[in-house]
C-alpha positions as a Python dict, from the first residue, in 0.01 Angstrom:
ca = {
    (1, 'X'): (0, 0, 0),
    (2, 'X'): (197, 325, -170),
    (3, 'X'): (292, 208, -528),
    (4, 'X'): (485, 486, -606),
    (5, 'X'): (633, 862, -498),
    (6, 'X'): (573, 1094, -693),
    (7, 'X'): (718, 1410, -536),
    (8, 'X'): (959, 1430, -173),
    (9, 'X'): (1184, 1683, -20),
    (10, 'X'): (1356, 1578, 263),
    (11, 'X'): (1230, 1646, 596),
    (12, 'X'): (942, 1817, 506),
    (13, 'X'): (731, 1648, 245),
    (14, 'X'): (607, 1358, 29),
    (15, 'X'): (365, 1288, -279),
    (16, 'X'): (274, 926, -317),
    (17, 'X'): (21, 709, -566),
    (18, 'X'): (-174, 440, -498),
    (19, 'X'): (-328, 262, -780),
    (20, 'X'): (-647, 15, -640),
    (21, 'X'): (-754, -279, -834),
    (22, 'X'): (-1050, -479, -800),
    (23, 'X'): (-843, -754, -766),
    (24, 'X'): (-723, -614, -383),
    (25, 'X'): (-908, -867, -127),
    (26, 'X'): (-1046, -598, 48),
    (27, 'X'): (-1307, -542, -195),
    (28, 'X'): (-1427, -918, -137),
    (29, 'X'): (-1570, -838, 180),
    (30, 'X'): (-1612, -463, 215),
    (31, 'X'): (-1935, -445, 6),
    (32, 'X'): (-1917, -687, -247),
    (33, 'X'): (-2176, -515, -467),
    (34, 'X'): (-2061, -128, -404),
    (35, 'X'): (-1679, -193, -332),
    (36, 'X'): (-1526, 74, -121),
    (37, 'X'): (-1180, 117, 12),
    (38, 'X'): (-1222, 125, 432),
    (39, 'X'): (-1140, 416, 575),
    (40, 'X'): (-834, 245, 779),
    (41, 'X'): (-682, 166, 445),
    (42, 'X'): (-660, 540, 411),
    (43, 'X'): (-490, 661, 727),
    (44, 'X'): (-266, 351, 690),
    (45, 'X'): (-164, 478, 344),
    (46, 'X'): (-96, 827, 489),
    (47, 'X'): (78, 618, 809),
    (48, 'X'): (284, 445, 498),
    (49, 'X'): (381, 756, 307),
    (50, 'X'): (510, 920, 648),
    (51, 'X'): (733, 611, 746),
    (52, 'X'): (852, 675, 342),
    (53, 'X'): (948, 1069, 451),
    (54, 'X'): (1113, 950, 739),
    (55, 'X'): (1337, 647, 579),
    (56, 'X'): (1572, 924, 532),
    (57, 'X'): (1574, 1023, 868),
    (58, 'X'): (1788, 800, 1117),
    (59, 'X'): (1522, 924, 1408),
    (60, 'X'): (1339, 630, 1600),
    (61, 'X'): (973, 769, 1535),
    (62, 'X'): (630, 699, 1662),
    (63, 'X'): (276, 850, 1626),
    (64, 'X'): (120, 929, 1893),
    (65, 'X'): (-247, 1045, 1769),
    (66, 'X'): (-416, 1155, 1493),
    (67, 'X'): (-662, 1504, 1493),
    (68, 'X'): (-966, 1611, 1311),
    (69, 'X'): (-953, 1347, 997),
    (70, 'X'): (-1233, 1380, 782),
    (71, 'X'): (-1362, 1176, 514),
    (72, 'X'): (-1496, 1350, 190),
    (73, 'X'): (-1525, 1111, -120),
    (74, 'X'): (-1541, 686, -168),
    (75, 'X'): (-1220, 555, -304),
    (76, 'X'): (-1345, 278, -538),
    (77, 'X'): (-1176, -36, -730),
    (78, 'X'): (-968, 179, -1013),
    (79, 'X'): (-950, 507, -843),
    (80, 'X'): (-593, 612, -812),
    (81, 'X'): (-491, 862, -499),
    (82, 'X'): (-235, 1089, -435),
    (83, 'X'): (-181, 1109, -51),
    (84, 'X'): (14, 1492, 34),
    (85, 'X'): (223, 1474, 354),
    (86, 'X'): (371, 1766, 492),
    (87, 'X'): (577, 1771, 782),
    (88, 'X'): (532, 2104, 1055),
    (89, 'X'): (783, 2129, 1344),
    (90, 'X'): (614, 2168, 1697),
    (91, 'X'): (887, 2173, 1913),
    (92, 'X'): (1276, 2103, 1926),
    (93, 'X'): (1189, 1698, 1917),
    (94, 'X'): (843, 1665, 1824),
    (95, 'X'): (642, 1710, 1471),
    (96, 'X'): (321, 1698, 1361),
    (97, 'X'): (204, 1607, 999),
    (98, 'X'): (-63, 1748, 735),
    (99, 'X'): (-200, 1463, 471),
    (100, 'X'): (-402, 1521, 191),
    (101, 'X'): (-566, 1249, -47),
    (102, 'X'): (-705, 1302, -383),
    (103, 'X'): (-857, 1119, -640),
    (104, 'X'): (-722, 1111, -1042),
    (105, 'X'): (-995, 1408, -1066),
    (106, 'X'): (-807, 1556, -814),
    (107, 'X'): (-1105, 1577, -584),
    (108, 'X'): (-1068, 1551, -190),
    (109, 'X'): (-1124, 1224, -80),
    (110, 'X'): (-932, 1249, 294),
    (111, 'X'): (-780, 1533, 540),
    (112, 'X'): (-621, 1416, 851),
    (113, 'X'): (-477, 1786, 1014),
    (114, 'X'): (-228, 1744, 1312),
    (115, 'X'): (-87, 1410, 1304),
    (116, 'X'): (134, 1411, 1573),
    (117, 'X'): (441, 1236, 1598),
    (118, 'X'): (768, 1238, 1847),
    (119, 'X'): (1075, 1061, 1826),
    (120, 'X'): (1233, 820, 2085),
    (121, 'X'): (1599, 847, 2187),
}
């Protein structure tokens, strides 16, 4: 789903784009006549962009839940968004992530605060 990064410093954060097209499948059956990118799409381009910060990392990761996401603006066939992850540190082996998406106008589309993540041994 990410098509690009645009900004990443290891460890600690990532910038990715996603350009959608009309030509994406979803849009066939998520309202044909007022085509909308689902919601899932969204936290699995955040869950995509994450799994890009960590690639670096040689840590076996997992999430393990998601807090207070909130939706703000449609993403439509077109629209390109910038998903902002930023990695916190909430104890010695755990970490929770911050993710940001906006749209080319730069307005909020998605906030998902306190993804939480730990890593298996």
């Amino acid at each position: 789903m990410v098509d690009s990064i645009l900004n990443f410093e290891k460890y600690k954060y990532i910038e990715t784009k996603k350009l959608t097209s009309i030509s994406e499948e979803i849009y066939e059956s998520h309202f044909p006549y007022f085509p909308i990118l689902p919601a899932v799409l969204l936290l699995e381009n955040i869950k995509q962009s994450i799994e890009l910060l960590e690639q670096s990392s040689e840590l076996n990761w997992k999430i393990k839940k998601c807090k207070k996401v909130k939706l703000y603006k449609p993403v439509h066939p077109g629209d390109v968004i910038v998903t902002s992850v930023t990695k916190e540190n909430k104890s010695e082996k755990e970490y929770y992530y911050n993710a940001v998406i906006t749209n080319q106008d730069n307005e909020l589309v998605c906030r998902a605060n306190k993804i939480e993540c730990n890593y298996a041994e």
